[in-house]
C-alpha positions in Angstrom: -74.3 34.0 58.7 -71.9 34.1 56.0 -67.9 33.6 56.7 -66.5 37.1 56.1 -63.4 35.5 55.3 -64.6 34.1 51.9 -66.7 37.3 51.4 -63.5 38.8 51.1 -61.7 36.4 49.0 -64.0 36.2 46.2 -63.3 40.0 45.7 -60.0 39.7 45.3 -59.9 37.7 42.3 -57.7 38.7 39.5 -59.8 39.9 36.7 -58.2 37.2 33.9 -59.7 34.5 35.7 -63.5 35.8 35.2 -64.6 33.1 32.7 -67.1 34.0 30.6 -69.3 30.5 30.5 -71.9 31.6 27.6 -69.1 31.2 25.1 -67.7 28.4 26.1 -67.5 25.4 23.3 -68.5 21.6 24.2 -65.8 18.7 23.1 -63.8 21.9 21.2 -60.4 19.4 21.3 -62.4 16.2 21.3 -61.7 15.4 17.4 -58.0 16.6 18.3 -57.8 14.3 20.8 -59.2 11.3 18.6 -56.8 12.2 15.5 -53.6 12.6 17.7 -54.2 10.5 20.8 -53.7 11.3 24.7 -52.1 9.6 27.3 -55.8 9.4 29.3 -57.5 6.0 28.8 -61.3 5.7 29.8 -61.8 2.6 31.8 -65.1 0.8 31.6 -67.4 1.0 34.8 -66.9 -2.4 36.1 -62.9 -2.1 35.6 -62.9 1.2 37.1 -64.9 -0.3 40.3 -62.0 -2.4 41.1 -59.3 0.6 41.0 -59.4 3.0 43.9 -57.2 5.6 42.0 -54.8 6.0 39.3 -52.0 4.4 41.2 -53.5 1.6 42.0 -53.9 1.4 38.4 -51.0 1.9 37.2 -49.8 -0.6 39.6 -51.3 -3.1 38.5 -50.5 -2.5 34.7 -46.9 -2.8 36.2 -47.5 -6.0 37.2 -49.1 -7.5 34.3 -46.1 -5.8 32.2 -44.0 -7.5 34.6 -45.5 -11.0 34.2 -45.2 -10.4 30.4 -42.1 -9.9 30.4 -40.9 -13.2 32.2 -43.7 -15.4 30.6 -41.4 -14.1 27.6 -38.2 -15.0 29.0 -39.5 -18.4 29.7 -40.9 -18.8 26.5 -37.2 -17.6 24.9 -35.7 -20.0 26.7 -37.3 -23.0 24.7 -37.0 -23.7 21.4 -39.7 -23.4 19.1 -41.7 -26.3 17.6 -42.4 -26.8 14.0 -45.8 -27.4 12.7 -45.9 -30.6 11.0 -42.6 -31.7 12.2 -42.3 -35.2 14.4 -41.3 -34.4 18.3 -38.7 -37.2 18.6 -39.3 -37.3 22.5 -42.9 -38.2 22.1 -43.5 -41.6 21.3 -45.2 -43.3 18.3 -48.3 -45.1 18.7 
């Protein structure tokens, strides 16, 4: 037996939100979307095993950023050695 609860809810739907599915378009922003960008990034099935949701997610990109970030401090912090150049501190055969 049907709920008559949801009988009666389906008839009370406003009008503008009948959708008319037979003139619907496929992809109709898809070329849009290529052209401009989106802030939606499709992960690849075995990456997207590993997240639960979209938090996790971005938690982890935090992370990484986070790790970036002080791997670049550290590297900062010492300075830079020339190709070709002689390290005085390493000894000579």
């Amino acid at each position: 037996m049907k709920d008559k609860r949801r009988i009666k809810n389906t008839d009370e739907l406003r009008p503008e939100y009948d959708f008319d599915y037979s003139r619907a378009v496929r992809g109709k922003y898809y070329q849009r979307l290529l052209d401009e960008g989106s802030n939606v990034a499709i992960l690849d099935p075995d990456i997207a095993k590993a997240f639960h949701d979209s938090a996790s997610v971005n938690e982890a990109l935090r992370s990484l950023l986070e790790l970036t970030r002080s791997t670049k401090r550290l590297t900062l912090i010492r300075p830079p050695v020339s190709i070709g150049k002689r390290n005085p501190r390493r000894k000579s055969n």
